[in-house]
C-alpha positions in Angstrom: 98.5 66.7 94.0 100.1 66.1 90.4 100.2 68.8 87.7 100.5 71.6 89.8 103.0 74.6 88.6 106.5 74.1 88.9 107.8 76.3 92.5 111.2 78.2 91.9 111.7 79.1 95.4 109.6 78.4 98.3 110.1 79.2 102.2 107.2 78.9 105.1 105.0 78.0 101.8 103.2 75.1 100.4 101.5 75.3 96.4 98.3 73.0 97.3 96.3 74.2 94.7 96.1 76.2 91.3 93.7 77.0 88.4 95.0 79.0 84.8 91.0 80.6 84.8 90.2 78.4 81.6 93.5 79.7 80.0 92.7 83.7 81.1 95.3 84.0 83.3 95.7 87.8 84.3 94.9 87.9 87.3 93.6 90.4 90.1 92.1 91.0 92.9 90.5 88.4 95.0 87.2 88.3 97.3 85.9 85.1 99.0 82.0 84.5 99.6 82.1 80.8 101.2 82.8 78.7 99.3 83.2 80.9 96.1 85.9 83.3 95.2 85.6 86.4 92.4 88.6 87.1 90.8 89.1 89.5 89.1 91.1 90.1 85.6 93.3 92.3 84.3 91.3 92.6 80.7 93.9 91.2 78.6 91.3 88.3 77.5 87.8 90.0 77.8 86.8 88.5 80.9 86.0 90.8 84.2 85.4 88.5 86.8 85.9 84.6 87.3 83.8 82.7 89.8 85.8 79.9 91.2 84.7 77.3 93.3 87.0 76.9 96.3 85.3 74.1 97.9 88.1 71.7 96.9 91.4 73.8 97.7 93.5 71.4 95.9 91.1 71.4 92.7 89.4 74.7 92.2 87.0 75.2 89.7 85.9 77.8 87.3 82.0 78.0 87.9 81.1 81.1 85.2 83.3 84.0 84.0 81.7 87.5 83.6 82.7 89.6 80.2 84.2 92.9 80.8 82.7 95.9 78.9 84.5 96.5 75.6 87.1 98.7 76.3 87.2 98.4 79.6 88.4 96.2 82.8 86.7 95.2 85.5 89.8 93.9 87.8 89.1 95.3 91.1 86.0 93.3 93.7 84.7 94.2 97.0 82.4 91.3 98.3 80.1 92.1 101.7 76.6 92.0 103.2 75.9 89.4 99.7 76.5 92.0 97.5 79.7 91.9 95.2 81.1 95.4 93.5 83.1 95.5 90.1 85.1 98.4 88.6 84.7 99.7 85.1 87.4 101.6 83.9 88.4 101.6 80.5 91.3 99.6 79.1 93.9 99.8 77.5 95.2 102.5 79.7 94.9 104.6 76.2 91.1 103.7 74.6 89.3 106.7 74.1 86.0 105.6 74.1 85.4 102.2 77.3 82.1 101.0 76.8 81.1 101.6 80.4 83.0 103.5 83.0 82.0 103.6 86.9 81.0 100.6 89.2 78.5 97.8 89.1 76.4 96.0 91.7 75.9 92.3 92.1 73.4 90.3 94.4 75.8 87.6 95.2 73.0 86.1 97.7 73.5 82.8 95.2 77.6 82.9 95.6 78.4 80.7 92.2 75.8 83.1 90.0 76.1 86.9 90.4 73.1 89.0 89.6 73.7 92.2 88.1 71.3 94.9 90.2 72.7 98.1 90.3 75.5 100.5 88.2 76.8 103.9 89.0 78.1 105.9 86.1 81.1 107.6 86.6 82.3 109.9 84.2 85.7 109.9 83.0 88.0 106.8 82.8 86.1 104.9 85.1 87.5 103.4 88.6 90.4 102.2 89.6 90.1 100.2 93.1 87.1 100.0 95.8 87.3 99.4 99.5 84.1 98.7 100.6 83.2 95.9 103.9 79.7 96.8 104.1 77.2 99.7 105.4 76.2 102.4 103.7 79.6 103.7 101.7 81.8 102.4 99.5 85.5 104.4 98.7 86.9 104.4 95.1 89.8 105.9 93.4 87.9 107.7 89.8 90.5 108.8 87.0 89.9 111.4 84.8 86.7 113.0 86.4 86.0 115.9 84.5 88.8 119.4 85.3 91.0 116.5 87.4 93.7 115.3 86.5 94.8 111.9 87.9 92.0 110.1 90.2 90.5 111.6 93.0 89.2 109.7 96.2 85.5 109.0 95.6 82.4 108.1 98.2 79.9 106.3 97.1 76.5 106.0 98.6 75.0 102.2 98.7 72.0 102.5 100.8 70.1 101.9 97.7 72.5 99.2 96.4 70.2 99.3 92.8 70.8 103.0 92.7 74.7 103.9 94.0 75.0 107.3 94.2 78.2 109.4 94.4 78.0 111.5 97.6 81.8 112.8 97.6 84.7 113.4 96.1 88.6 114.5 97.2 92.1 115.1 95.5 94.7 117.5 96.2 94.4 121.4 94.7 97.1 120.8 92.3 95.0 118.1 90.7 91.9 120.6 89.3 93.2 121.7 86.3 91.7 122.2 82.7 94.7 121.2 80.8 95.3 118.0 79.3 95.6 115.1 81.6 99.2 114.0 80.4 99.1 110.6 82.6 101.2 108.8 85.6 104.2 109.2 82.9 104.1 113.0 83.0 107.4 114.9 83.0 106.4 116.2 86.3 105.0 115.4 89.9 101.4 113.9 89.0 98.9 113.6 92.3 96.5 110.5 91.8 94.9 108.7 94.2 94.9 105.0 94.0 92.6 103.5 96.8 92.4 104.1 100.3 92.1 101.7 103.4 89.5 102.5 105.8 89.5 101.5 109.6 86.8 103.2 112.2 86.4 107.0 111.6 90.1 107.0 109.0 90.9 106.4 105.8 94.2 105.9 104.8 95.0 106.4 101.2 98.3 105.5 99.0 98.5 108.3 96.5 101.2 108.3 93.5 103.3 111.2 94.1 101.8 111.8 97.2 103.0 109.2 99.7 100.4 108.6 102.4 97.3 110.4 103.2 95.4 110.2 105.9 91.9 111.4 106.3 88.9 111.7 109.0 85.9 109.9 107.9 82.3 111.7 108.8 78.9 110.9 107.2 81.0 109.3 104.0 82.8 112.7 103.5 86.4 113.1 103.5 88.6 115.9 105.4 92.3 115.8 105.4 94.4 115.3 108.3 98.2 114.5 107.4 100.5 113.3 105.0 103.8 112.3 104.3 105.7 111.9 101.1 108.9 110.7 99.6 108.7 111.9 96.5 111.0 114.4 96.3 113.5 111.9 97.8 112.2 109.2 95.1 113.2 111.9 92.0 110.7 110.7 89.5 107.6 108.7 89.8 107.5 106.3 93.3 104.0 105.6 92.6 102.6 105.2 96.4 99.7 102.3 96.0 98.5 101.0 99.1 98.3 102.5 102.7 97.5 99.6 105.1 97.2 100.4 108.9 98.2 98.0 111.1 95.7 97.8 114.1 95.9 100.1 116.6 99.8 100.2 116.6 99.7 103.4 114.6 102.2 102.3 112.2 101.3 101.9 108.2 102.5 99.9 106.1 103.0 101.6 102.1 103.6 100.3 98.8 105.2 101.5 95.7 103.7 100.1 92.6 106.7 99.0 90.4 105.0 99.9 87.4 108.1 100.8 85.3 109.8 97.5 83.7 113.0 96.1 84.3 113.5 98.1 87.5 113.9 101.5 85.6 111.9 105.0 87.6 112.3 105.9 91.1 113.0 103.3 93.8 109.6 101.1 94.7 110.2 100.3 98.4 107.5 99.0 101.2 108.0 101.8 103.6 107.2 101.8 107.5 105.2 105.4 108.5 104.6 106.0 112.1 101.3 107.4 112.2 101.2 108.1 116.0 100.6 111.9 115.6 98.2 111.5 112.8 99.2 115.6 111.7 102.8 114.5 111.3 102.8 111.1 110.2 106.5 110.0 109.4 108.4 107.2 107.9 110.7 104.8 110.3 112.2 102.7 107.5 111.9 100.3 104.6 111.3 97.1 104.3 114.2 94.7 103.2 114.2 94.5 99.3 114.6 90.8 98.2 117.3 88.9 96.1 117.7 90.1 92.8 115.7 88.5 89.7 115.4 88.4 86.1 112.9 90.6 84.6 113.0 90.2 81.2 111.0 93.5 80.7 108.4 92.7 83.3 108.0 94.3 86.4 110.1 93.7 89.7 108.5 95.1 92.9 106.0 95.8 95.5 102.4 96.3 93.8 99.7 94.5 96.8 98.9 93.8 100.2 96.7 91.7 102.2 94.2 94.1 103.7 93.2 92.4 106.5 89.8 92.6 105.3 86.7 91.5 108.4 86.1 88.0 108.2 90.3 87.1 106.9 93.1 86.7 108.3 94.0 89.5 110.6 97.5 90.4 112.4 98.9 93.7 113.0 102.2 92.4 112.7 102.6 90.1 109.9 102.6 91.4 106.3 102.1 89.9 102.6 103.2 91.3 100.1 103.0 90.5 96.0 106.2 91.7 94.4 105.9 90.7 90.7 109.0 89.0 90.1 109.7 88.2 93.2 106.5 86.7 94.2 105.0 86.4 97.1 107.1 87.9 100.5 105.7 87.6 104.4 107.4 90.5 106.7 107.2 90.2 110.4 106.9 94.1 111.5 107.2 93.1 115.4 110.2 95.6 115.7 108.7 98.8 113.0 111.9 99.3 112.5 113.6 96.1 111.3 111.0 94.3 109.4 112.1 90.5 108.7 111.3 88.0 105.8 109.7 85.1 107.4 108.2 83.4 104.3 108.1 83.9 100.7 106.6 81.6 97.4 108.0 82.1 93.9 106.6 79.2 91.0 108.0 79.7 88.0 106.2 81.4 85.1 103.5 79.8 82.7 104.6 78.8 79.3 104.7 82.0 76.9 106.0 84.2 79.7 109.1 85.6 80.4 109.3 85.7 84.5 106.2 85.2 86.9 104.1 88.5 87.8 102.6 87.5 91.0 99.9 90.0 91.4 97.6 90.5 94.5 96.9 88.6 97.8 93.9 87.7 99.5 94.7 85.7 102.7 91.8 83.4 104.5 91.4 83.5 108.7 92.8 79.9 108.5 95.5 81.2 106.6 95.1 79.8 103.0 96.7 82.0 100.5 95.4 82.9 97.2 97.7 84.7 95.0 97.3 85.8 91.1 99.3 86.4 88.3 99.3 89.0 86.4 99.2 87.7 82.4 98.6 84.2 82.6 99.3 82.5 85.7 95.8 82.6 87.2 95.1 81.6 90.7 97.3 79.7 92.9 96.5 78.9 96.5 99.3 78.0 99.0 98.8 76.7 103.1 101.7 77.8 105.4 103.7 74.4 106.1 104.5 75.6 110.0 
């Protein structure tokens, strides 16, 4: 197909198809319903959600793009059982008054035309990231609830999808406090969950200056079983994102967020955690970082995984992995201890930005990638070529 984006560096990886979201190109997270995917946006533009049809994987189309709140973003989705949930948080990071703050219910029963039917209010900033595959509760990271700093792991009961309730919240001790919430930039260690993965009776949550938590899941409440942290070993801010278990191999794989620019902080590494005794989780190793590139005051780094959502592509031993400037890596995790590169995709950036800032990954079960970018990229979607 002509005029797709030009590919810097490519490996196991073929650019089939690609879409700039009608010229608002920041790029999130990704859910598929058919034919249809939501993708969410990073707020830079004013639009939440894009509904793109997929039906055509060389030529995707924008069907409808759903405003965001003023103030706010709405750049995380969870899609299941026809129903299709949407954060509301506010944005920028520092607006002191987001329109709307909490999460919001679609009937997605018509894939290409959501129906709004349902919002939880959540005080505070709003929430960050969802995990949510269906049944009766949803899991969300909330920031700024009221006497917490940072976010705190959130349930959230959908038997009444029109009228979500919150039916429990978790964070660390340390994190109740009635001072000012100084932010993920504070001159000290600062708790805050960011989502959490949940498989059977666990949950297994990334938590910025926490490492990994890992919790037992009973009736939507949350009890702690283990953790393990690097913190310490990190000396500033390492910023643990994702926890994503890997069948029933207990082994997790754990993300960094390399939210500081032109690789300045504490080291963002993809880190191997044995999770075999669940109240003494530990970590084996990291994964191999890849070859240097520019950043130009953008972000270089691990920042998303593929879930292995139901109804995707499922493996317990391969990986993908955004990395900003770096793109998109594939890890084979056969030997926990030696993880290998086995595929990688980096296209150049879009005219008007400096590098490309490859952003999250949602992979299809007949493998069809779709990646975003973070500012203006948009949607690309890539088919292994072996």
């Amino acid at each position: 197909m002509t005029g797709l984006p030009p590919v810097l560096d490519s490996r196991g990886l073929e650019l089939i198809g690609h879409t700039d979201l009608l010229g608002k190109g920041d790029g999130m997270q990704i859910m598929k319903n058919g034919d249809v995917l939501y993708v969410g946006h990073m707020g830079d533009f004013g639009v939440g959600t894009s509904v793109v049809d997929v039906s055509d994987l060389r030529g995707p189309r924008v069907v409808t793009q759903l405003a965001a709140p003023a103030r706010t973003h709405a750049h995380k989705t969870q899609y299941a059982d026809g129903l299709l949930l949407v954060n509301n948080e506010r944005y920028p990071y520092d607006a002191t008054d987001p329109e709307s703050t909490g999460i919001v219910v679609y009937d997605v029963s018509r894939a290409e035309s959501p129906k709004r039917i349902g919002f939880l209010h959540v005080p505070g900033f709003g929430v960050h990231r969802l995990w949510w595959t269906g049944g009766r509760f949803a899991y969300a990271s909330a920031r700024g609830r009221p006497g917490v700093h940072g976010a705190s792991l959130v349930t959230v009961d959908l038997s009444d999808p029109e009228q979500p309730l919150l039916h429990a919240e978790w964070c660390f001790p340390e994190q109740r406090r009635d001072d000012a919430d100084p932010g993920i930039r504070a001159p000290r260690r600062y708790p805050s969950c960011h989502h959490a993965i949940v498989r059977g009776d666990r949950a297994y949550a990334g938590w910025f200056d926490a490492g990994v938590a890992i919790f037992a899941v009973a009736d939507g409440r949350l009890s702690l079983i283990g953790q393990v942290d690097w913190t310490a070993r990190a000396g500033g801010h390492p910023y643990t994102h994702t926890a994503l278990p890997l069948g029933d191999r207990g082994l997790v794989i754990a993300t960094d967020e390399a939210i500081d620019p032109d690789r300045t902080g504490a080291p963002k590494d993809i880190h191997v955690v044995d999770m075999s005794v669940e109240t003494a989780p530990r970590e084996l190793v990291t994964f191999p970082v890849p070859e240097d590139r520019p950043t130009r005051g953008l972000r270089f780094g691990p920042h998303n995984l593929h879930e292995n959502r139901p109804g995707t592509f499922q493996s317990d031993t391969i990986v993908y992995a955004t990395y900003f400037s770096a793109g998109l890596r594939v890890y084979d995790t056969k030997d926990p201890r030696a993880p290998v590169e086995i595929a990688r995709f980096v296209p150049d950036a879009p005219r008007g930005q400096a590098v490309i800032q490859l952003n999250d990954v949602l992979v299809d079960a007949d493998r069809t990638v779709f990646v975003t970018d973070r500012h203006h990229g948009g949607l690309y979607i890539l088919r292994p070529t072996a």
